[in-house]
N, C-alpha and C positions, 0 to 999 in steps of 0.2 A: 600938861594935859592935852591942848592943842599939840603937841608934838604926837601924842599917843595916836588920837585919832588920822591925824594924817597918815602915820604909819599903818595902821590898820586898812583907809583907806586906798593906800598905792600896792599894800596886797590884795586885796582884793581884786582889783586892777590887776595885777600880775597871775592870778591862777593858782595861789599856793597855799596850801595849809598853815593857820597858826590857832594857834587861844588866848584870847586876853583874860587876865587875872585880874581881878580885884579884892582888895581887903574893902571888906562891908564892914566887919565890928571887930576889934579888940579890947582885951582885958588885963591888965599888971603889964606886966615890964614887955613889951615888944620892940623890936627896931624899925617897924614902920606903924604907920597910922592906918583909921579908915580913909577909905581915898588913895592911898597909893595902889600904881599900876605895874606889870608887865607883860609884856605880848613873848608867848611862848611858841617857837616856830617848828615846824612838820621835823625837823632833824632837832631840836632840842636847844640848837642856838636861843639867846634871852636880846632886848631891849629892854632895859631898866631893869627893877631890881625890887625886888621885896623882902632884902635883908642877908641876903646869901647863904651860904654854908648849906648845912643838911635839911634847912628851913627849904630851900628854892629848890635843892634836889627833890624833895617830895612833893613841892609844886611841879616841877618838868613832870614828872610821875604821873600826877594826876592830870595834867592837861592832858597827855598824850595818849591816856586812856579816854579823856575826852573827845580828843579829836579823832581816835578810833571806832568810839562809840555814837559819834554825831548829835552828842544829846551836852547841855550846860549842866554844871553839878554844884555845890556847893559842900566845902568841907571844912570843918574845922580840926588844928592842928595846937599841939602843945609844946609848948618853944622849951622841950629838956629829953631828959631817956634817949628816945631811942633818933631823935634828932641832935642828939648831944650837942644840944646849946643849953647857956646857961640862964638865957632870961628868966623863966622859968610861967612867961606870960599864954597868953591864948588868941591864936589868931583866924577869925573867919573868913575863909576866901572864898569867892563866886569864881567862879570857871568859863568863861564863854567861847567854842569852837567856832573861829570863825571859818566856813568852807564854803568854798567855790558850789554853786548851782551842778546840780549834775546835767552830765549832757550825755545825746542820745543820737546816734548816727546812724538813718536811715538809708538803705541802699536801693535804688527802686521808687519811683511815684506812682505805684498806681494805686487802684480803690481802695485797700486796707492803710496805706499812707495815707491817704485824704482825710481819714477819721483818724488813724492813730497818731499823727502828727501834732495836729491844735491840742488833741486831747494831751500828750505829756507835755504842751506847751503849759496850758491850765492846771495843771500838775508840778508845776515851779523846774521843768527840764527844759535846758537849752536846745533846741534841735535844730539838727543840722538833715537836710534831705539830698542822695547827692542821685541824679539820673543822668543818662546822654541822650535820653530821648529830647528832643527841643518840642515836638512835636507834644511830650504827655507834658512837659515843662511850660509850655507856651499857651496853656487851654484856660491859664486861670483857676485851675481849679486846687489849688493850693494857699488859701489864703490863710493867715494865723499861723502857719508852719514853721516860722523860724526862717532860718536863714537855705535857701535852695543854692544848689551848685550842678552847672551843666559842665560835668567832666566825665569822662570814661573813668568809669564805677573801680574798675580790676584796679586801674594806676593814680586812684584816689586812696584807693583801701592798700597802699603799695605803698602811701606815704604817711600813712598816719602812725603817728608814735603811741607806743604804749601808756596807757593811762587808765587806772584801777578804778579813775571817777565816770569813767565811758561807758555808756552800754552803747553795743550795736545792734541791730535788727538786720537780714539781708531778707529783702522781699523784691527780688530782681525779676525781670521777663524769663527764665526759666533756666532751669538744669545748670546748662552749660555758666551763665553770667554768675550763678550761686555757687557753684566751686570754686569760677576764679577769683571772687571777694573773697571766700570764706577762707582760702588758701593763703589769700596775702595775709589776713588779723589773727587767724587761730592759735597761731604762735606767740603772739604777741600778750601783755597782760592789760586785759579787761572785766572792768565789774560784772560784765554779762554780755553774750553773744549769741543771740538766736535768730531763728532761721527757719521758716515754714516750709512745707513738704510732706509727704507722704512716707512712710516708716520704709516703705521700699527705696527710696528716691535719699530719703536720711543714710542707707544703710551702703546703697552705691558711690554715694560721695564721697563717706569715709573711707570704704574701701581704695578709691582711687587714688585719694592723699596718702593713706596709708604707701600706697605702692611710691609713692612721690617722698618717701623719706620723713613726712609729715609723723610725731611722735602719739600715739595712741592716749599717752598723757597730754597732750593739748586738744585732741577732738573729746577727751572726758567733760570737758569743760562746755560744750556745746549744747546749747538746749531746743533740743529739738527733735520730734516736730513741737514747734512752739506756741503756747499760750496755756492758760488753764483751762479744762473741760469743762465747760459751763454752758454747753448744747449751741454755742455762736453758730450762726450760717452766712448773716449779713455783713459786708467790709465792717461794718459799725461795730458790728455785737464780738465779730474776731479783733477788733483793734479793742475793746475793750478787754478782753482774753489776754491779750497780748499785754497790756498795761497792766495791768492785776498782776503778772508773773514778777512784768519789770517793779513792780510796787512791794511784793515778795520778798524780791533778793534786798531790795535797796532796806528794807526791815527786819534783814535778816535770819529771814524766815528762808531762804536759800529755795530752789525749785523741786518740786514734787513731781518726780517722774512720774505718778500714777495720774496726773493731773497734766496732760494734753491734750494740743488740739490738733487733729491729722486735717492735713490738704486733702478736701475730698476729692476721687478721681473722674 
């Protein structure tokens, strides 16, 4: 059992998807008891065992709709048919996805970062703030944000790998710094990628990438101008706009184009 949990906790530690399995109750002839475990991993590899055969393929099965779904489930299974074993016992399994916190990489600190940041902090999101200003970086006024990073935004957002547990925000000092971020990730696969601006200023940048070889199917994915319309004016009331979206997709309720928020001009 201590073996279980260590293992669960050095994934954890590591960033990577798994689900632990547990038998809660069984009944007549099974090959494991309540109490036995297995940790089920993002590609379907196993640690331990709950009996194998067609019994543990339909555990892989349902983890991984677990672990797709982000929610624990609990199932019961019948050890014959269409699992063709012959116990012919009944086994209850609890399901739990263990996943990594989502994280959230802002690009830019100014006023709508200042609110939006603690706020998905308080919202169980890692965040990450990345600016070159030293100057917006150095004022303090960033406190509860996560982790801050003084690097040139373009060749931050140049290095970051694809990860579907990501969301980014680009709320940069203007135009020009907001192509060159959105240019390096667009391509790239992310839970979610938006971007504030005005419907003219959305529609110019595309066009530009476009021209730059950039695929019409990776700016699809773009949302923006971003947040939901819900009359925000203040950085506070647009970071909360902007959190709502991100709270949206991550519940798979996905974003409502009739439901933005435009950069007033």
């Amino acid at each position: 059992m201590e073996d279980v949990y260590r293992m669960l906790a050095e994934i954890k530690n590591q960033g990577v998807q798994a689900a632990l399995a547990i038998v809660v109750r069984t009944e007549g002839s099974t090959p494991r008891k309540a109490g036995a475990k297995m940790i089920i991993m993002g590609d379907g590899s196993l640690h331990g065992t709950l009996g194998g055969g067609g019994l543990e393929q339909k555990v892989i099965e349902e983890s991984l709709q677990a672990l797709k779904e982000g929610n624990p489930k609990l199932t019961t299974l019948t050890l014959g048919g269409d699992l063709d074993m012959m116990c012919g016992g009944e086994m209850e399994i609890y399901i739990e996805p263990v996943i990594r916190p989502d994280k959230l990489i802002i690009f830019g600190a100014g006023h709508i970062t200042k609110a939006l940041a603690p706020l998905m902090q308080s919202l169980g999101f890692c965040v990450t703030v990345v600016d070159d200003n030293q100057k917006v970086l150095g004022e303090g006024g960033l406190p509860d944000s996560g982790e801050i990073v003084s690097e040139h935004m373009e060749s931050y957002a140049e290095r970051l790998a694809p990860d579907p547990n990501t969301y980014i925000v680009i709320l940069t000092r203007g135009y020009t710094r907001d192509k060159a971020v959105l240019e390096q990730i667009i391509s790239k696969d992310f839970r979610y990628v938006g971007m504030v601006g005005s419907g003219k200023k959305i529609e110019t940048i595309k066009k530009d990438l476009i021209s730059k070889g950039v695929g019409e199917e990776h700016l699809s994915k773009l949302s923006a101008p971003i947040g939901l319309n819900i009359g925000a004016e203040t950085p506070g009331e647009i970071a909360l706009s902007i959190a709502g979206e991100m709270i949206s997709v991550k519940r798979g309720k996905g974003v409502n184009p009739h439901l933005i928020l435009e950069e007033k001009p």
